[in-house]
TITIKE-547944 format. One record per atom (N, C-alpha, C, O): x, y, z; atom name. Coordinates in steps of 0.001 Angstrom, whole numbers, padded with zeros to 6 digits. Atoms other than C-alpha are relative to their C-alpha. Layout:
# TITIKE-547944
px = X	py = Y	pz = Z	name = CA $
...
This chain:
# TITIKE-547944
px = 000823	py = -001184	pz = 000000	name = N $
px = 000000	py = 000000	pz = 000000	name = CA $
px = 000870	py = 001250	pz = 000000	name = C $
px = 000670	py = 002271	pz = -000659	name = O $
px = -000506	py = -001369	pz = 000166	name = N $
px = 002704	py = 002293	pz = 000960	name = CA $
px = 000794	py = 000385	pz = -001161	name = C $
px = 001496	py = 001396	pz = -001188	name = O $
px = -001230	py = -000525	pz = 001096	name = N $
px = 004576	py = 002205	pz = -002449	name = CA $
px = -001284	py = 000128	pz = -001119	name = C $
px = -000983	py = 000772	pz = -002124	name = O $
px = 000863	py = -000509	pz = 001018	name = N $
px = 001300	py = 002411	pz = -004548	name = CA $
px = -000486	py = 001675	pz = 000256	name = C $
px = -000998	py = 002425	pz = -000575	name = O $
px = 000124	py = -001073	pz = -000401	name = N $
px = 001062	py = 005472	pz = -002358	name = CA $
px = 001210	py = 001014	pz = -000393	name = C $
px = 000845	py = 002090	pz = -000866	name = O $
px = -000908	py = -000799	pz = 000421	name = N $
px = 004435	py = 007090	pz = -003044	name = CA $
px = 000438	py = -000182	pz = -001442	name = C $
px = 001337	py = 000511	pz = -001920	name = O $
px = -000263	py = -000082	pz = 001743	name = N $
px = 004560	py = 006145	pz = -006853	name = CA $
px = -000997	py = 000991	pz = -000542	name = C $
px = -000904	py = 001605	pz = -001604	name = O $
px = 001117	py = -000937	pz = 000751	name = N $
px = 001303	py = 008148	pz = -007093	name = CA $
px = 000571	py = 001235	pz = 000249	name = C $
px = -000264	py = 002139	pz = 000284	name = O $
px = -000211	py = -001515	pz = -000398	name = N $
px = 003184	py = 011224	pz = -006270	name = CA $
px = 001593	py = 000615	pz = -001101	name = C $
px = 002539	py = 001396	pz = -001005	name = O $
px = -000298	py = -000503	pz = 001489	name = N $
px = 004498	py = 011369	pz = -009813	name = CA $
px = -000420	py = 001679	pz = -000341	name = C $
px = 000222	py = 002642	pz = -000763	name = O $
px = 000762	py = -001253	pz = 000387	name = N $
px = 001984	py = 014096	pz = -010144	name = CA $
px = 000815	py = 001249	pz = 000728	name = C $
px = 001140	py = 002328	pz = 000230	name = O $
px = -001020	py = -001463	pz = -000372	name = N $
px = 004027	py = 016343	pz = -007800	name = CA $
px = 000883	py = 000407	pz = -000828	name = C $
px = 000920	py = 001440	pz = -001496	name = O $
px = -001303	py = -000008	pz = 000270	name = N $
px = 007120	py = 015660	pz = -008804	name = CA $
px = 000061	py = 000693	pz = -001846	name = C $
px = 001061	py = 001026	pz = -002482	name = O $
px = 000198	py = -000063	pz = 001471	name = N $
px = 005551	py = 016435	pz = -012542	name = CA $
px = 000109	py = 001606	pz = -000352	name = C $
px = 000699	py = 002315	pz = -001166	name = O $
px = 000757	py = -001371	pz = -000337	name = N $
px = 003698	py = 019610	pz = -011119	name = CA $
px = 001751	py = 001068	pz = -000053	name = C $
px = 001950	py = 002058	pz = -000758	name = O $
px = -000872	py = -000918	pz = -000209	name = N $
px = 007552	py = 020789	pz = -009749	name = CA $
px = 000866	py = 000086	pz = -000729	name = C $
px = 001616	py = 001037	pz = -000510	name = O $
px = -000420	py = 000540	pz = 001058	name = N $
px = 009156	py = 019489	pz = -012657	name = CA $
px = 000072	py = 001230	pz = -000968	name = C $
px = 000925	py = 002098	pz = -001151	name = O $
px = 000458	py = -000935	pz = 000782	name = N $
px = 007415	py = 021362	pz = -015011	name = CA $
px = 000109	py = 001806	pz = 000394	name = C $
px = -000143	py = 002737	pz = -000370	name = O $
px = 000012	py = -001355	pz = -000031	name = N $
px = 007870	py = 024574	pz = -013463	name = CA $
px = 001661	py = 000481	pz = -000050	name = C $
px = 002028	py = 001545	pz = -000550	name = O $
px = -001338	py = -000070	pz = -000211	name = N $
px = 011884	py = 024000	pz = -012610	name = CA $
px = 000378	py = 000319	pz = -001760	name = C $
px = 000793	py = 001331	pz = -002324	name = O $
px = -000545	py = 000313	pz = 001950	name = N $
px = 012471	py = 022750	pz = -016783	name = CA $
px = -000829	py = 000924	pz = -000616	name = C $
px = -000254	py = 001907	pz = -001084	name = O $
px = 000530	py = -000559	pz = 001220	name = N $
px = 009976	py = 024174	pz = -018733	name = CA $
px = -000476	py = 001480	pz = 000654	name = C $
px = -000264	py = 002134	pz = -000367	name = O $
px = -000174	py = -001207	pz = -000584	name = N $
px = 009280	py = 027665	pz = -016717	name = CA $
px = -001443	py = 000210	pz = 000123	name = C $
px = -001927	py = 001314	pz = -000128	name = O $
px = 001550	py = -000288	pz = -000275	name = N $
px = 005456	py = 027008	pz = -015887	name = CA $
px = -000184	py = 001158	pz = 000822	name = C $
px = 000545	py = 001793	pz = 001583	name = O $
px = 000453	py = -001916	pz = -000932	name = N $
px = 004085	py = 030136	pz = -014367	name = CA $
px = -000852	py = -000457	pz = 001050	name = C $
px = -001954	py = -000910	pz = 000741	name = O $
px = 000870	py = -000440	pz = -001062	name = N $
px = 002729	py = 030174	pz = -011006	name = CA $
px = -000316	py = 000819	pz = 000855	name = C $
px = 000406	py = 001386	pz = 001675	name = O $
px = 000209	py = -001425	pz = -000362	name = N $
px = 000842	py = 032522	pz = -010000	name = CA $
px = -001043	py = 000151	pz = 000899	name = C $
px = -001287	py = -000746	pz = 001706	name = O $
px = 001228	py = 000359	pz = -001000	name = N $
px = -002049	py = 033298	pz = -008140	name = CA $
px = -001334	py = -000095	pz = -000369	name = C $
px = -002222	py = 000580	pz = 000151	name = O $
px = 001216	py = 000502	pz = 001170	name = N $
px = -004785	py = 031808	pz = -010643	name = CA $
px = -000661	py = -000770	pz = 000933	name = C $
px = 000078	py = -000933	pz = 001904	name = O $
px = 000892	py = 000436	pz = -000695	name = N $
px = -007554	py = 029979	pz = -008861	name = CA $
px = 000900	py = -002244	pz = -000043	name = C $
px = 001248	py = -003111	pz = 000759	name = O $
px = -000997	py = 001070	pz = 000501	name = N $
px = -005750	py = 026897	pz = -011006	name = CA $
px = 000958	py = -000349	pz = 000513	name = C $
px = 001366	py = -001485	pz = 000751	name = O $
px = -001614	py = 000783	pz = -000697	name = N $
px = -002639	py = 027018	pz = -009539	name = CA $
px = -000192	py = -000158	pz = 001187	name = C $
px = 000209	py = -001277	pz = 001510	name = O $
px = 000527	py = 000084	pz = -001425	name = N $
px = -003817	py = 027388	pz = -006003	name = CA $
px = -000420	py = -001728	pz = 000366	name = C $
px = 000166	py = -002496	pz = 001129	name = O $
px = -000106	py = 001413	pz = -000215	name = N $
px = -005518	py = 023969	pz = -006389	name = CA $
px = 001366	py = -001043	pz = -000145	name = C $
px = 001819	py = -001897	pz = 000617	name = O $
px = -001446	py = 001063	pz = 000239	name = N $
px = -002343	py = 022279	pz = -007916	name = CA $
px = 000953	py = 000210	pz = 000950	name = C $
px = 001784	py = -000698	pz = 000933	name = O $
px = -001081	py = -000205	pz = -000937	name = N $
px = -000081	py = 023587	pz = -005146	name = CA $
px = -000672	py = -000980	pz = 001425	name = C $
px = -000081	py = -001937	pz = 001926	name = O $
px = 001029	py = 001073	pz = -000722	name = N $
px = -003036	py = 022028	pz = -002584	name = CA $
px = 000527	py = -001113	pz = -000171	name = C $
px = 001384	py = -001599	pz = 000567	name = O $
px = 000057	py = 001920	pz = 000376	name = N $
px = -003065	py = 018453	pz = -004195	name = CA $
px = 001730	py = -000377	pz = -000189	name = C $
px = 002166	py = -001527	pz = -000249	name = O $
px = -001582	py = 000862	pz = -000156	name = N $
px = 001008	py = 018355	pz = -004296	name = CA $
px = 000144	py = 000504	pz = 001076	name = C $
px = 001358	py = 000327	pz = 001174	name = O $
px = -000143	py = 000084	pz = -001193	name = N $
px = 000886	py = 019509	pz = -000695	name = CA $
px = -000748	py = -001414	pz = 000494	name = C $
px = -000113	py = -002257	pz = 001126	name = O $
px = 000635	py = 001167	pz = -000673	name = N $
px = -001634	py = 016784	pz = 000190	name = CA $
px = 000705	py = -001018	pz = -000439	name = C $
px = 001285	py = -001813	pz = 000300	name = O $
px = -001263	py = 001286	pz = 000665	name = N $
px = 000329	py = 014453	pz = -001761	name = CA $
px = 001028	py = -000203	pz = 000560	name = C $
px = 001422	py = -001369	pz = 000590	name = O $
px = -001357	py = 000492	pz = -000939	name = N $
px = 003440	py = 014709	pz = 000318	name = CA $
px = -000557	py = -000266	pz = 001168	name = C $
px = -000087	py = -001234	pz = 001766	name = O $
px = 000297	py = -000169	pz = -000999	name = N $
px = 001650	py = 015238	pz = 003022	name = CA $
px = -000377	py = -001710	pz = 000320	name = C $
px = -000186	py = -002392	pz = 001327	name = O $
px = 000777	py = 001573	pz = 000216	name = N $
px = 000133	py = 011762	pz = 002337	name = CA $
px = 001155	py = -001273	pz = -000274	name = C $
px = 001009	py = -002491	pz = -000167	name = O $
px = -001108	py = 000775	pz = 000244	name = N $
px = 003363	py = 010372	pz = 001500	name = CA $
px = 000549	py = -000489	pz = 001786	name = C $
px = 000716	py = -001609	pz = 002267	name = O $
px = -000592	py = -000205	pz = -001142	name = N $
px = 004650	py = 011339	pz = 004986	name = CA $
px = -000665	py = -001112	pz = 001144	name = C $
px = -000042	py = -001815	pz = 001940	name = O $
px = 000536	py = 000913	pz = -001098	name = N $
px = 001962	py = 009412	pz = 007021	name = CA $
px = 000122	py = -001229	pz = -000575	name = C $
px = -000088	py = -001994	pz = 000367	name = O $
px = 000425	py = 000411	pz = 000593	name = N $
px = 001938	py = 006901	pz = 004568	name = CA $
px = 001326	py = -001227	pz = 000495	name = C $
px = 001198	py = -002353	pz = 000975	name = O $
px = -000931	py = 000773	pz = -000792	name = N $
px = 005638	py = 005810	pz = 005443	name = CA $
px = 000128	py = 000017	pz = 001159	name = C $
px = 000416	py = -001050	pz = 001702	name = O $
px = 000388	py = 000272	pz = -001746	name = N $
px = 005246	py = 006540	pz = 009016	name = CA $
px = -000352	py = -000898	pz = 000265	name = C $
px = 000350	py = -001896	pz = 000424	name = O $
px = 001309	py = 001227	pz = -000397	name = N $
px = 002529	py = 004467	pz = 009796	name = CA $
px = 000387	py = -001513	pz = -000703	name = C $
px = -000161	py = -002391	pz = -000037	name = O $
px = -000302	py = 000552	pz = 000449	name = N $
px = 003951	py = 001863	pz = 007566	name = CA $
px = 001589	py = -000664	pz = 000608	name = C $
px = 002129	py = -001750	pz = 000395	name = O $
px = -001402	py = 000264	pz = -000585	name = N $
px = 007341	py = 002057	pz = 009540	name = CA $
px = -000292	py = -001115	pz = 001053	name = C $
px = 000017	py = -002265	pz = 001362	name = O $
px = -000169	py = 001351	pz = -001579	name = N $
px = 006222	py = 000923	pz = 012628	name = CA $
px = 000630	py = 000163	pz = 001319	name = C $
px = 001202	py = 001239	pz = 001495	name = O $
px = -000966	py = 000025	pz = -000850	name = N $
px = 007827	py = 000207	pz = 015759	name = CA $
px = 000122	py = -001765	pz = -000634	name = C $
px = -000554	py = -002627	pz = -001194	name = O $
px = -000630	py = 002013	pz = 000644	name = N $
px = 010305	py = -003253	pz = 015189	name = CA $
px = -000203	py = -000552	pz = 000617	name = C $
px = -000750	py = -000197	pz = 001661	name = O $
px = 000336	py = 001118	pz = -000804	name = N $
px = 010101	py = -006189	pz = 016322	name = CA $
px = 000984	py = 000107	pz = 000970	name = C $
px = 000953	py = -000697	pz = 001902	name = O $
px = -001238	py = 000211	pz = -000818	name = N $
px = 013259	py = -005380	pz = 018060	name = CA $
px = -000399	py = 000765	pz = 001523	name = C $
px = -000144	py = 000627	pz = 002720	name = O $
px = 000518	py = -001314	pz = -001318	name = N $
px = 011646	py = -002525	pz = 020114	name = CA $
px = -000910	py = -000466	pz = 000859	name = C $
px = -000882	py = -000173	pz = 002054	name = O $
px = 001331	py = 000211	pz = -000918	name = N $
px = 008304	py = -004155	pz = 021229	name = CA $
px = 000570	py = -001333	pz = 000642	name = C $
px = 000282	py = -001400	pz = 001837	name = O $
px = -000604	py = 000953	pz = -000630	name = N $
px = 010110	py = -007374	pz = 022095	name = CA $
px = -000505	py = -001286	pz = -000805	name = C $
px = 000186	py = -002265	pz = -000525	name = O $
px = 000476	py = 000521	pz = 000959	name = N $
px = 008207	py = -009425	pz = 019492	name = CA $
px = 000441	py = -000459	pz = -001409	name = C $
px = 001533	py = -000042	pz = -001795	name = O $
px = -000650	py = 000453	pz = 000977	name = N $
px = 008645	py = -011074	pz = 016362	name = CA $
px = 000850	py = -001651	pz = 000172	name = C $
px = 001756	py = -001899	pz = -000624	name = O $
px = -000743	py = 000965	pz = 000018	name = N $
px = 009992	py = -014361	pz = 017209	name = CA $
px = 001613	py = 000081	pz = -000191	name = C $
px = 002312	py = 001081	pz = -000354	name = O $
px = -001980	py = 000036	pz = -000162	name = N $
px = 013937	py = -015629	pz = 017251	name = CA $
px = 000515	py = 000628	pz = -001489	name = C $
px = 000023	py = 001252	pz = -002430	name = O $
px = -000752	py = -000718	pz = 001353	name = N $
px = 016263	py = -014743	pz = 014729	name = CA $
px = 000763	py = 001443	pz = 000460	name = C $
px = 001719	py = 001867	pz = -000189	name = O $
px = -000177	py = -001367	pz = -000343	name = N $
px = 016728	py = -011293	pz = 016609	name = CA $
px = 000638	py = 001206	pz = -001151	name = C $
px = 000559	py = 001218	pz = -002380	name = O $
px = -000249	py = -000714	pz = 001781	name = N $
px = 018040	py = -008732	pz = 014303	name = CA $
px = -001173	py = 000650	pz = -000416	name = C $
px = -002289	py = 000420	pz = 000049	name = O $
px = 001365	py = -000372	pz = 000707	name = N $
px = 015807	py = -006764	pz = 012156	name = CA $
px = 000041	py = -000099	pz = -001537	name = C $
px = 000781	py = 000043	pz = -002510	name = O $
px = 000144	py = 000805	pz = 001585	name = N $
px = 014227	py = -008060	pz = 009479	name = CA $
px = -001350	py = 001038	pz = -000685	name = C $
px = -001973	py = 000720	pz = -001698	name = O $
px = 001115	py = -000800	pz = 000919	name = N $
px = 011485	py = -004850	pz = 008747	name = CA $
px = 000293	py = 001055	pz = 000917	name = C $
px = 001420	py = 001373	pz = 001295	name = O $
px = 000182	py = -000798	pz = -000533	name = N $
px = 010378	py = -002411	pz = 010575	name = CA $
px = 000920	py = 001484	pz = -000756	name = C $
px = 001310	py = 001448	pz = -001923	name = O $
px = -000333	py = -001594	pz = 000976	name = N $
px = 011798	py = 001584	pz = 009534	name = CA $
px = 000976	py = -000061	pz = -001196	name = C $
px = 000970	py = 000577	pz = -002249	name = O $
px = -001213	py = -000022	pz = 000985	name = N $
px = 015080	py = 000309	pz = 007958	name = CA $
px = -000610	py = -000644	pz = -001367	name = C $
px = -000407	py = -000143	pz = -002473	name = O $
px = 000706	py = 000387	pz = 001681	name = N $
px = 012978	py = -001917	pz = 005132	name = CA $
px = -000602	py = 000626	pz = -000758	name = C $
px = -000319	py = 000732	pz = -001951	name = O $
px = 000597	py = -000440	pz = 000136	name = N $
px = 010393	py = -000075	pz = 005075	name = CA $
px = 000236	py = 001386	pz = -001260	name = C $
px = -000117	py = 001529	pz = -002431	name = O $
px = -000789	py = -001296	pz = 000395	name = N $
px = 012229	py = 003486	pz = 004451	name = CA $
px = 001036	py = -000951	pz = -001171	name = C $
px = 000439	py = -000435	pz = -002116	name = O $
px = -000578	py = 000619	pz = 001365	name = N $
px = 014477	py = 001339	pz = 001479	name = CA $
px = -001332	py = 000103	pz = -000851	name = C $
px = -001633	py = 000933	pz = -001709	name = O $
px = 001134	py = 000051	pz = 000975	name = N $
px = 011476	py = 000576	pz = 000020	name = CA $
px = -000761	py = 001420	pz = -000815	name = C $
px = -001065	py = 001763	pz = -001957	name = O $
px = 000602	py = -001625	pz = 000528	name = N $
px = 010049	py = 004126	pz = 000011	name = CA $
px = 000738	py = 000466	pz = -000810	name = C $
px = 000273	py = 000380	pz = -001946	name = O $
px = -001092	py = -000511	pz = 000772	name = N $
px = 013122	py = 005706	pz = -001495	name = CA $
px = 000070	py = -000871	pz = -001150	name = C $
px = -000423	py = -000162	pz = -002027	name = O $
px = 000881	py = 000318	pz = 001210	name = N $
px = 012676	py = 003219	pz = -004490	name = CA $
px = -001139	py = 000437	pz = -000874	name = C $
px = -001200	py = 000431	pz = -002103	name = O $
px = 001458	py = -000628	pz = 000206	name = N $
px = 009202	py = 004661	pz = -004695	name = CA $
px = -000168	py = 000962	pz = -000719	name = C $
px = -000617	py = 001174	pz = -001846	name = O $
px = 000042	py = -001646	pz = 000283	name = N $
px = 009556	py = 008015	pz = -004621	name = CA $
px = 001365	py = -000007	pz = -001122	name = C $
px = 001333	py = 001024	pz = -001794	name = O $
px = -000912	py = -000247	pz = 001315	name = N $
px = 012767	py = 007540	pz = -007346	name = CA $
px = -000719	py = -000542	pz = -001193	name = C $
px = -000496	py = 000087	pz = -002227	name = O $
px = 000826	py = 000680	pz = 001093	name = N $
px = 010560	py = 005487	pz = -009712	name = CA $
px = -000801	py = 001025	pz = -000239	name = C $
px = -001043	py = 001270	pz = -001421	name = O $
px = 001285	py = -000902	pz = 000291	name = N $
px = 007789	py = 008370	pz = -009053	name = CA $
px = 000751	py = 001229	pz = -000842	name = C $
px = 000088	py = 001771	pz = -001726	name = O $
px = -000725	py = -001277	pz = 000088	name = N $
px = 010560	py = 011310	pz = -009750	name = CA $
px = 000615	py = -000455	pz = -001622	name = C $
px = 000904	py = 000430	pz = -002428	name = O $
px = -001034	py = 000185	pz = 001328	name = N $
px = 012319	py = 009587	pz = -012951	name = CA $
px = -001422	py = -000565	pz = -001183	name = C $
px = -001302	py = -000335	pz = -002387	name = O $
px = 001036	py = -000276	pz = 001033	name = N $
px = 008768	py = 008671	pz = -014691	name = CA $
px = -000485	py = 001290	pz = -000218	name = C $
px = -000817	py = 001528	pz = -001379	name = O $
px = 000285	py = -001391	pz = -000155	name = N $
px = 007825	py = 012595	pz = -013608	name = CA $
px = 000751	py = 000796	pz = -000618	name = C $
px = 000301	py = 001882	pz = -000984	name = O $
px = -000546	py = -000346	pz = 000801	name = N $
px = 011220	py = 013157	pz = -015432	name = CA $
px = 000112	py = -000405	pz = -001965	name = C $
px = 000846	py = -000034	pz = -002881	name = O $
px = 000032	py = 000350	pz = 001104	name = N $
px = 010027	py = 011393	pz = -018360	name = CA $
px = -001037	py = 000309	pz = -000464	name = C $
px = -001242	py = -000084	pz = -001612	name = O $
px = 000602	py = -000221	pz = 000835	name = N $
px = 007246	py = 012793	pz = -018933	name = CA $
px = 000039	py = 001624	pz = -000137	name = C $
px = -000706	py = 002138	pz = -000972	name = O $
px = -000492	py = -001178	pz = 000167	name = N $
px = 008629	py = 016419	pz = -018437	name = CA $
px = 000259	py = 000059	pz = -001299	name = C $
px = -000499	py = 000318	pz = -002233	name = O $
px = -000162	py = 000252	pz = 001132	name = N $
px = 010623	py = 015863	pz = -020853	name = CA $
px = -000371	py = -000596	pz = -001572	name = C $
px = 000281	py = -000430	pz = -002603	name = O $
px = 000900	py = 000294	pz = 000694	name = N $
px = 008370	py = 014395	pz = -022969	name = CA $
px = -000444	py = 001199	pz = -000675	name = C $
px = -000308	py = 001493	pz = -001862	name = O $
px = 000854	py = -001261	pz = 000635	name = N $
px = 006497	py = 017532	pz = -023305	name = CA $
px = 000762	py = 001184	pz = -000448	name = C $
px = 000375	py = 002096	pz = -001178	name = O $
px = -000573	py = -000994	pz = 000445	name = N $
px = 009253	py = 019500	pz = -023502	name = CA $
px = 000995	py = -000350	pz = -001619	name = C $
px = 001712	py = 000564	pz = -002027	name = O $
px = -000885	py = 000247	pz = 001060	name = N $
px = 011091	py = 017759	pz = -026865	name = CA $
px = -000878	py = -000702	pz = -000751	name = C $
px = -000325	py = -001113	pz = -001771	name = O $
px = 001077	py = 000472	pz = 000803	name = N $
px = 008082	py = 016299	pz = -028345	name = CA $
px = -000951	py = 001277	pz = -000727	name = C $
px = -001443	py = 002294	pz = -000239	name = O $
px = 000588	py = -001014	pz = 001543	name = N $
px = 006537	py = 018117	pz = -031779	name = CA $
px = -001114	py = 000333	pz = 000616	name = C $
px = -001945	py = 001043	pz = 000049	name = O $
């Protein structure tokens, strides 16, 4: 759940994208107001998204059966995200670019 959650945040990364490369104008249009909104909620959503997904470990609560060590909890978790969010940022760079070298 939490990486279908941080791949969807393409759209930011598209939103900030597009204004860094191609020199989108934002301004204070009713338009842009929403789009600044929905890529705030979007991180914002990212943020609880790996939180809550982190956890406390098995190491912390005392749980988890033998093996000791950690085998999830923030350190997997947080790998995983950072995958996420680079998959979300390098399709967000492909379709930048897209629009910016396409006829």
């Amino acid at each position: 759940t939490t990486s279908t959650v941080l791949a969807s945040s393409s759209a930011a990364f598209t939103l900030l994208l597009s204004i860094a490369l191609l020199g989108e104008h934002v301004g204070a249009d009713r338009s842009t107001a929403f789009k600044v909104a929905g890529v705030l909620a979007c991180w914002a959503g990212n943020v609880l998204a790996v939180v809550d997904a982190a956890g406390p470990t098995a190491a912390a609560t005392g749980g988890g059966g033998g093996g000791g060590g950690e085998s999830g909890g923030l350190h997997a978790t947080t790998g995983g995200a950072l995958l996420c969010l680079c998959s979300a940022l390098l399709y967000a760079c492909y379709t930048v670019l897209l629009r910016a070298f396409a006829p």
